[in-house]
N, C-alpha and C positions, 0 to 999 in steps of 0.2 A: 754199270755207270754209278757214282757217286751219288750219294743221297744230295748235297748242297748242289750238284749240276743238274739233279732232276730238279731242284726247288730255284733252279733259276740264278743263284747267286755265287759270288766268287768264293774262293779260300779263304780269302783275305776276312771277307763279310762272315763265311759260316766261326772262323775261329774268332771275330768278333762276339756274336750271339754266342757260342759257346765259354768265352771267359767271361762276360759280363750274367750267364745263368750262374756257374761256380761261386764269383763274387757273390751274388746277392744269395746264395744257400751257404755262406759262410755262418761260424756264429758270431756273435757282436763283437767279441776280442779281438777277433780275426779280420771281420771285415774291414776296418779304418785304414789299417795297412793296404790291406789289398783294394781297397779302393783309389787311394792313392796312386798305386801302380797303375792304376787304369787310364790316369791323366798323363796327355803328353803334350809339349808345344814343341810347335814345329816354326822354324823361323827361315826364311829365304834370303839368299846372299848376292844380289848382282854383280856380276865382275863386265867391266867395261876397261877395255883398254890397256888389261893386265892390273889396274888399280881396284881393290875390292870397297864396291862402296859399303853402305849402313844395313844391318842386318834387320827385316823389316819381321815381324810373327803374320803369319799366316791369319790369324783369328780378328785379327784388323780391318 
C-alpha cells in the first residue's frame, strides 16, 4: 500500500506536503521563484442560460 494512503491522505495532499518541503530546502536565489509558483487563484464562472456571467475568485 502507498505510504500517503497508510497516512490517511490523498495524492493530491501528499504531492502538496511534498512540494511545499522542496521549496522551502531551496537556497534563497531559488526560493523566490519557486515560491511564486506555489501560488494559484482559482476563479469560478456561472453560466446560466448559455450567457456567461462574472468570473467570481474563490478566495472571496
Amino acid at each position: 500500500m502507498s505510504a500517503y494512503k497508510q497516512a490517511g491522505i490523498s495524492l493530491n495532499k501528499a504531492l502538496a506536503i511534498s512540494a511545499r518541503a522542496v521549496r522551502s530546502a531551496l537556497k534563497p536565489e531559488f526560493k523566490t521563484v519557486a515560491d511564486r509558483r506555489g501560488l494559484s487563484e482559482v476563479k469560478a464562472i456561472k453560466i446560466e442560460n448559455g450567457v456567461q456571467k462574472e468570473a467570481k475568485s474563490l478566495a472571496e
